[in-house]
C-alpha positions in Angstrom: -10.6 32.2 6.4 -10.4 29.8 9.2 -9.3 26.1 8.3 -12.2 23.8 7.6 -13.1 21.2 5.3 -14.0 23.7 3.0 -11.0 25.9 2.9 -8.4 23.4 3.2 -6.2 23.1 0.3 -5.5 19.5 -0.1 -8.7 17.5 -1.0 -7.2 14.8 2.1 -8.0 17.6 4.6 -11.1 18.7 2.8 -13.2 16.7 0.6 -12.3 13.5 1.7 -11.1 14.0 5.7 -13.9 11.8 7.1 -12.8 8.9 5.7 -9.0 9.4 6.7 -8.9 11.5 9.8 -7.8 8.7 11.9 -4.8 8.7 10.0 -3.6 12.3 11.8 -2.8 10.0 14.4 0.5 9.2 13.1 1.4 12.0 10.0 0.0 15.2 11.3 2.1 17.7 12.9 0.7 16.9 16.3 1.5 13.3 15.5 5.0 14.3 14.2 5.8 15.9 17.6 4.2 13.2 19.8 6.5 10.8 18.3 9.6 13.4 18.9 8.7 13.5 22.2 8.6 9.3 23.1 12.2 9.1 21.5 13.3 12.4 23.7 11.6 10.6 27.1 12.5 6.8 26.2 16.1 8.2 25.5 16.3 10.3 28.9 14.9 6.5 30.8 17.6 4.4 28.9 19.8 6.6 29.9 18.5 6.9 33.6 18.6 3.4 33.8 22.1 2.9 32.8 22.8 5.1 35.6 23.7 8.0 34.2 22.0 10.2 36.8 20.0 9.0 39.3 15.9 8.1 38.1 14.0 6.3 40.1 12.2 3.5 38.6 8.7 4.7 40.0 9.5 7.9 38.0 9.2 6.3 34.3 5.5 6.2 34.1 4.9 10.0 35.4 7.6 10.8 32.2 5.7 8.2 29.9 2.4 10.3 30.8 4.3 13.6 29.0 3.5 11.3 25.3 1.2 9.3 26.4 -1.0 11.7 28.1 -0.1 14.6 25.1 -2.7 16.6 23.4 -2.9 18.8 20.4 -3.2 21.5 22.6 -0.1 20.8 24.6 1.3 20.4 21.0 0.4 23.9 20.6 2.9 24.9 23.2 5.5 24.0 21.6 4.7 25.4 18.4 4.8 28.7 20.6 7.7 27.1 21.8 8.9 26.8 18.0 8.4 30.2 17.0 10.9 31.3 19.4 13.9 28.9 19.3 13.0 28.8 15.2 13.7 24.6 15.5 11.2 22.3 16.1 13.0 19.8 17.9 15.2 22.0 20.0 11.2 23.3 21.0 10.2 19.9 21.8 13.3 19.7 24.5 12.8 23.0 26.5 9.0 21.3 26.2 10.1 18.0 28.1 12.3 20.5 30.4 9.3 22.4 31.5 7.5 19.3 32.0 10.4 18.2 34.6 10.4 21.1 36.2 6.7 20.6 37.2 7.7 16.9 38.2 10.5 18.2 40.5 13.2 16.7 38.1 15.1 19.9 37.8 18.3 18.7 39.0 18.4 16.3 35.9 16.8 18.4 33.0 19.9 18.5 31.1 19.9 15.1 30.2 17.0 15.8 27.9 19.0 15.4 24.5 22.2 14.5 25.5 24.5 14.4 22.9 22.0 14.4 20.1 21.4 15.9 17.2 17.9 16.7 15.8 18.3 13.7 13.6 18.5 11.2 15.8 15.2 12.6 17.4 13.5 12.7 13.6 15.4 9.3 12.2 14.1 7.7 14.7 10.4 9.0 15.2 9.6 9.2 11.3 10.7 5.6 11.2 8.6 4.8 13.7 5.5 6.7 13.0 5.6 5.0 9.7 5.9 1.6 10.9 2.8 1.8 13.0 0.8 3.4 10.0 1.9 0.3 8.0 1.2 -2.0 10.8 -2.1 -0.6 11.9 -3.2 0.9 8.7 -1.9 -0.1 5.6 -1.6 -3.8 6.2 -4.6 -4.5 7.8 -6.0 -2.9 4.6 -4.3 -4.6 2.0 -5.0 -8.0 4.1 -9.0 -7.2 4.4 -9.0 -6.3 0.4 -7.1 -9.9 -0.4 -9.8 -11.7 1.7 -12.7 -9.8 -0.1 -11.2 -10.7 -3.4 -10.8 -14.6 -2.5 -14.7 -14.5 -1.2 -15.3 -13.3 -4.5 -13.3 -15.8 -6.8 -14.7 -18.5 -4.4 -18.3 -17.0 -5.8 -17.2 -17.1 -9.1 -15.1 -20.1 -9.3 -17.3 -21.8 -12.3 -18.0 -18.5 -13.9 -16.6 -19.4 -18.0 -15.5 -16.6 -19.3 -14.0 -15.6 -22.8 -10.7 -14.3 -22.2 -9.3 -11.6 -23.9 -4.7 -11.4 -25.2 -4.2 -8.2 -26.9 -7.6 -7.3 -26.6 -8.8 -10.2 -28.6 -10.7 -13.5 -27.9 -8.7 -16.4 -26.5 -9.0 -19.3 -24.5 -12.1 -19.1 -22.4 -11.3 -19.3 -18.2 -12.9 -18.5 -15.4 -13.9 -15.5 -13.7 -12.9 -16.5 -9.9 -9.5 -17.9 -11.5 -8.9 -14.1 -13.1 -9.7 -12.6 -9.5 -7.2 -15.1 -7.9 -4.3 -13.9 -10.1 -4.6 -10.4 -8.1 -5.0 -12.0 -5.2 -1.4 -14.0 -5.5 0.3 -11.0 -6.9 -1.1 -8.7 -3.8 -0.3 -11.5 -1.5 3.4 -11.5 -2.6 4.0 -8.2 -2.4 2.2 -7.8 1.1 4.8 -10.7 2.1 7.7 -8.6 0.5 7.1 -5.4 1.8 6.7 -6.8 5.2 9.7 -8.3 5.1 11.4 -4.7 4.7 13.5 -4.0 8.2 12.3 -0.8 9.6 15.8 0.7 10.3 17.0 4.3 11.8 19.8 6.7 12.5 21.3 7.1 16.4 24.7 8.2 16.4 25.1 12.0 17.4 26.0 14.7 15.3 27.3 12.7 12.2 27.0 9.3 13.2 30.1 8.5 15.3 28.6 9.0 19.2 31.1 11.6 19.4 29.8 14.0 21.8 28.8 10.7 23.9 32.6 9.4 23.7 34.2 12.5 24.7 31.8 12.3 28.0 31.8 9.3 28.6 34.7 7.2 26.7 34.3 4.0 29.0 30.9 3.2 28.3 29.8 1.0 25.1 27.6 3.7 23.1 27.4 1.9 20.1 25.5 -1.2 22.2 23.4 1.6 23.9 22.0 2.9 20.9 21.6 -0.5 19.1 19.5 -1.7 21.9 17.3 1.4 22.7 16.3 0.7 18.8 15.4 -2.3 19.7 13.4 -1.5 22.0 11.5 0.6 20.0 11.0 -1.9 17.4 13.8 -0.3 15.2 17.0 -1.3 13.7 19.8 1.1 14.1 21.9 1.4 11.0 25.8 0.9 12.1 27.4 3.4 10.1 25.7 7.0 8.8 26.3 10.3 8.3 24.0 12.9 10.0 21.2 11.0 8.6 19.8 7.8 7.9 20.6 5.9 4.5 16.6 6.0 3.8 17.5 2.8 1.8 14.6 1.2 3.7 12.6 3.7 3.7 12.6 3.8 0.3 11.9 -0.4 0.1 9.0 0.5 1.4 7.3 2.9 -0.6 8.5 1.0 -3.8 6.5 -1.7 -2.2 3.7 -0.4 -1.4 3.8 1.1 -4.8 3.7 -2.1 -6.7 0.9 -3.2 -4.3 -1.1 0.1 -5.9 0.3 -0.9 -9.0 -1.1 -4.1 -8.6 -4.8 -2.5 -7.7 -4.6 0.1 -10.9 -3.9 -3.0 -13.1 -7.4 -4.4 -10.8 -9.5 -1.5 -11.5 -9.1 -1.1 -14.8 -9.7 -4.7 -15.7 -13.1 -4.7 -13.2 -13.8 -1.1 -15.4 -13.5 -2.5 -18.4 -15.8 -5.9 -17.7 -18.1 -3.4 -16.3 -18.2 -1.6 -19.4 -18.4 -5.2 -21.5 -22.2 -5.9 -19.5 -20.5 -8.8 -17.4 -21.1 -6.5 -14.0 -24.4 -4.4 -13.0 -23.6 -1.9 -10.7 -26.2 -1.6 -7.5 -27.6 1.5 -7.2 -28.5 3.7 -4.4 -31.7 5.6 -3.9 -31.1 9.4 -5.4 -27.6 9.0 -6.6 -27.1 10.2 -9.9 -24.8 8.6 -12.4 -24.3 11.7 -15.5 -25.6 14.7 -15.0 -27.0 14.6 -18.3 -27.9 11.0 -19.2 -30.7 9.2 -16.4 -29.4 5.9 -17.4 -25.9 6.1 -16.7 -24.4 4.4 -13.7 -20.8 5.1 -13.7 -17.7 2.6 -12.0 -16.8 6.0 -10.4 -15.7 4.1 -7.4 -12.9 2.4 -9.8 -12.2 5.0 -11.4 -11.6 7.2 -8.2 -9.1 4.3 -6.9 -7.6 4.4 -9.8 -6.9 8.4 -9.8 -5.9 8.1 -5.9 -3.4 5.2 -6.6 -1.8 7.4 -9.4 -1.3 10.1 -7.3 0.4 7.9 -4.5 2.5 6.1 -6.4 4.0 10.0 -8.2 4.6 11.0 -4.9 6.1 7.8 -3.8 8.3 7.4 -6.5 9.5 10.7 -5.6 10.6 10.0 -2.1 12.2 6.9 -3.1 14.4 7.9 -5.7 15.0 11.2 -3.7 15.8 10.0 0.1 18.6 8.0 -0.3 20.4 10.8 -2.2 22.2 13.8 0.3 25.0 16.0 -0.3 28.2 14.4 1.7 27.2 14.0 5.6 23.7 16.0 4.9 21.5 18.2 3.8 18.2 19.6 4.4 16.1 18.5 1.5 15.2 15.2 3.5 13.6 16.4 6.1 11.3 19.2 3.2 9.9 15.8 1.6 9.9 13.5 4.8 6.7 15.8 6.4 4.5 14.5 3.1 4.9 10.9 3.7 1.4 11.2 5.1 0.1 12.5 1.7 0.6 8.7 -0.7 -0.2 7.3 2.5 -3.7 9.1 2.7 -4.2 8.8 -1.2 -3.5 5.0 -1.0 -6.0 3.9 2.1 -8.5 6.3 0.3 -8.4 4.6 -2.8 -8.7 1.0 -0.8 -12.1 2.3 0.5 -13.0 3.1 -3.0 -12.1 -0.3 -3.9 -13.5 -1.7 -1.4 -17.0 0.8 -2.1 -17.0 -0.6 -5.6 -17.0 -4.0 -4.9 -19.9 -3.9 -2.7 -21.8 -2.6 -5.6 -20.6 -5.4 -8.4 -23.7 -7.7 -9.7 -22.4 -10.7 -11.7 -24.4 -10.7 -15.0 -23.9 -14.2 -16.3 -25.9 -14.2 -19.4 -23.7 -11.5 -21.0 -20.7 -13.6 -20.1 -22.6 -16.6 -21.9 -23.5 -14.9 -24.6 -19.8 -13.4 -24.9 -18.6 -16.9 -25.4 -21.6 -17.8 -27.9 -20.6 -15.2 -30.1 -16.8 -16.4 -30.3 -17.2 -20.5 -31.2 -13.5 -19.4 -32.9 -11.9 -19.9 -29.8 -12.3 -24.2 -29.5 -9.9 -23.6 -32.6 -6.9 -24.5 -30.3 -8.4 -27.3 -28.3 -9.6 -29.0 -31.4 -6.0 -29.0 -33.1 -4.1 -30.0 -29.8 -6.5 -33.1 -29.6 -5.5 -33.9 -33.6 -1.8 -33.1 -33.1 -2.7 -35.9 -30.3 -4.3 -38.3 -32.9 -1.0 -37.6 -35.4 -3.6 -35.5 -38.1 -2.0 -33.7 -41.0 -1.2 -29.8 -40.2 -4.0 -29.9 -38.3 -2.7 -25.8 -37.1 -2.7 -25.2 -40.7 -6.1 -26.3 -41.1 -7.6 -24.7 -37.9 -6.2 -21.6 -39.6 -7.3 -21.9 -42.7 -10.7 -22.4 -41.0 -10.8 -19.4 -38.4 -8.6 -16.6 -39.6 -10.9 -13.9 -41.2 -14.3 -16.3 -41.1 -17.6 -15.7 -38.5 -17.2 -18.9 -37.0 -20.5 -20.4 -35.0 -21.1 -23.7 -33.0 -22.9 -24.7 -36.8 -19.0 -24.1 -38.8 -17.0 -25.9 -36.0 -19.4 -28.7 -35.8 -19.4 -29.0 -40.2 -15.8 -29.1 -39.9 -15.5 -31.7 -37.2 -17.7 -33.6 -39.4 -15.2 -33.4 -42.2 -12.3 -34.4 -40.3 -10.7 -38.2 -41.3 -11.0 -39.2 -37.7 -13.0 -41.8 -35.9 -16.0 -41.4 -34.6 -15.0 -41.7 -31.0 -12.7 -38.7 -31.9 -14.9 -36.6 -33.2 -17.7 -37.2 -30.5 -14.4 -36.1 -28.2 -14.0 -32.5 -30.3 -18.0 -32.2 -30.7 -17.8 -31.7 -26.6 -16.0 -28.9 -26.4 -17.4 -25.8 -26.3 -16.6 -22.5 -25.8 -17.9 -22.5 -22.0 -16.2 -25.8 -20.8 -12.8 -25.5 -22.7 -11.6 -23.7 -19.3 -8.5 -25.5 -18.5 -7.8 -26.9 -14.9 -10.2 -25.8 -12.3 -8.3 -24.5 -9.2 
């Protein structure tokens, strides 16, 4: 069968490739080799305009056009290419070598790759491929969900709301207040994880410039390759092995992990107030919640994020725990788990569109929230003792306790007790304000 959305094995290419196709910009094959081939043509310039071999100036932009101008089906070439030589970057160079031929550069072909290995090639374009998912992608995402949340808790910022420790009533706060707390822990994380450098391997062979050298012994290789990183936006690691240390790389998915850690804790808290009455969920014309039960509109949307987000972070935690590992200068099982960094990346923008999806349909319903804090008068207990440990009363934990623990307490108990209470008058017209609704702590 030919490949469609249909027939494609992974659900990111199938079910759900018209919301993340754009992302085959930078983690499909195609992508993968368009990448190769700006290090392989920036390379053969830097090295052009060291003076290497003679390149003309006028010449970069006609070499810039073989990336720029590349297409899937010129990326089919060199698969051809690739099922010949049976290596993927070697095909990419006889690619760029064709492609020089056709520009009359013949006579300087075989400075395509000099003195590289195929890491320095792929530590160098993953790297970079991934950085300009982040940067175009994944933070832009994170930043648009952060400013939907603070619209919201700016909505909701007088919303009382019976808060819940251990799954039990306690304190009462507010609903916007609840919504910032994600908002500050995404924010942080954003802040850390974009902090991470975005480093890469350029050395030769195992890390020493030593076919370079033993060309060219005078010139200053290790300055060469530190500044064509540069350029790219990359920071060249000063002392590896065949590959990169993938300590960095690593940084990064553990980030972006606790940011999807962050948005599973988020989900699951929105699921469960959805479940409590204290959100509606709009509904569409013709969509169907259950199967079997009319009534039933589902937080699917949640609940999807949720799923995605699990499934990212497994595979992340994979690649970060396994990348940095290698057998002495290097083996191969890098490069096997480097091609699915595309895969957490998908399931994590997928399930930010979900999030995003279920917001949209979120309708506050305050009287269930009110009525939530009618039914638990038990949780003024606290603010009613503080204010007579203020006034010097007797035990007055001990008495709260004695009062609360075990008991249906209403507004009619706490109000007979306050009555009770030794005080003056002025104190107790203090405690008969509070209620459950306005005992909310600071308002931010």
């Amino acid at each position: 069968m030919d490949l469609n959305a249909l027939t494609a094995i992974s659900p990111l290419d199938g079910r759900y490739r018209s919301q993340l196709h754009h992302l085959d910009y930078y983690f499909s094959e195609y992508a993968l080799i368009r990448y190769r081939l700006l290090v392989e043509v920036e390379y053969f310039i830097a090295l052009g305009s060291k003076k290497f071999f003679p390149l003309r100036v006028n010449q970069y932009k006609a070499l810039r056009d073989i990336y720029e101008q590349f297409t899937p089906e010129k990326a089919a070439e060199i698969k051809n290419l690739e099922r010949v030589t049976n290596h993927d970057v070697k095909a990419v160079e006889y690619y760029i070598k064709k492609e020089l031929e056709a520009l009359k550069m013949s006579g300087v072909k075989e400075w395509v790759h000099f003195g590289l290995t195929s890491q320095d090639i792929n530590n160098t374009a993953v790297p970079l491929m991934w950085k300009e998912a982040l940067e175009h992608e994944f933070y832009p995402a994170v930043a648009n969900l952060i400013l939907e949340l603070k619209q919201l808790a700016k909505a909701w910022a007088k919303i009382p709301m019976l808060a819940r420790t251990h799954g039990q009533p306690a304190s009462p706060t507010r609903l916007g207040k609840e919504i910032m707390v994600f908002v500050e822990r995404l924010e942080g994380q954003l802040d850390l994880v974009q902090s991470i450098p975005y480093t890469c391997k350029f050395g030769g062979a195992t890390g020493n410039f030593n076919a370079h050298h033993i060309a060219f012994p005078r010139a200053a290789w290790v300055k060469f390759g530190n500044d064509f990183c540069q350029r790219l936006g990359l920071q060249r690691q000063q002392y590896t092995t065949q590959i990169e240390h993938y300590d960095h790389f690593a940084a990064h998915f553990d980030g972006v992990k606790r940011i999807n850690n962050i948005l599973i804790d988020f989900c699951r808290d929105i699921w469960t107030y959805i479940s409590m009455d204290y959100f509606k969920q709009k509904t569409r014309v013709g969509e169907i919640g259950s199967s079997a039960m009319p009534h039933k509109v589902n937080p699917i949307d949640f609940e999807n994020a949720e799923g995605n987000l699990g499934l990212a972070n497994a595979i992340l935690e994979h690649l970060s725990a396994k990348l940095p590992i290698s057998r002495l200068q290097r083996d191969l099982t890098d490069s096997t788990v480097l091609r699915n960094i595309g895969v957490p990346f998908g399931h994590t923008i997928l399930s930010f569109k979900s999030v995003h999806k279920g917001l949209g349909k979120l309708v506050l319903n305050e009287a269930a929230l009110r009525a939530d804090l009618e039914r638990n008068w038990a949780v003024v207990a606290e603010a009613i003792q503080t204010v007579l440990r203020r006034e010097n009363y007797p035990s007055p934990y001990e008495a709260l306790k004695e009062l609360t623990r075990g008991q249906e307490i209403n507004e009619k108990t706490i109000r007979a007790f306050i009555a009770s209470l030794k005080v003056s008058k002025a104190v107790k017209k203090e405690l008969n304000a509070i209620t459950p609704w306005n005992y909310t702590g600071v308002v931010f």
